[in-house]
Phi, psi and omega in degrees: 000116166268151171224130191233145185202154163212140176320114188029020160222139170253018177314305202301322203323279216286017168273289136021270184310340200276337181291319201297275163016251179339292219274344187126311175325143176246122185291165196192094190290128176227193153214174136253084166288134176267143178203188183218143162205122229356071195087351198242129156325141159230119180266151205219123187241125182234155155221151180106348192303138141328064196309315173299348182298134169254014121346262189314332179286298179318317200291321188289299204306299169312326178300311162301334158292299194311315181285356188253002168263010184238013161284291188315296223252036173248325177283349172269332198291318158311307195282316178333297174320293203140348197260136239217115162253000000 
């Protein structure tokens, strides 16, 4: 049995079953979710989850937005510095 998991995307899921497939392996669809609880980073390992749930899509999408704006106001803060990436 593989158990697979990535940080707020299940994009890999159905390439990821279909090798496990091919080779014989039995798949276990995961994630890892970033979250905060009372201030503290949490990483959260779920399994078994639907990649197709469209729940579960709004929610990652929104998680992807939340991480590139806050990339964007790390990349503003480094150029504020002097620094150009």
């Amino acid at each position: 049995t593989l158990f697979r998991s990535d940080h707020d995307t299940m994009d890999a899921t159905s390439l990821t079953a279909k090798l496990c497939a091919e080779a014989g392996i039995r798949f276990i669809p995961g994630i890892e979710i970033s979250c905060h609880c009372l201030g503290e980073e949490v990483h959260i390992l779920a399994y078994g989850l639907d990649p197709a749930s469209k729940k579960l899509k709004v929610f990652l999408q929104e998680q992807l937005q939340d991480r590139l704006e806050r990339l964007e106001a790390m990349r503003l803060k480094l150029e504020a510095a002097g620094i150009y990436l």
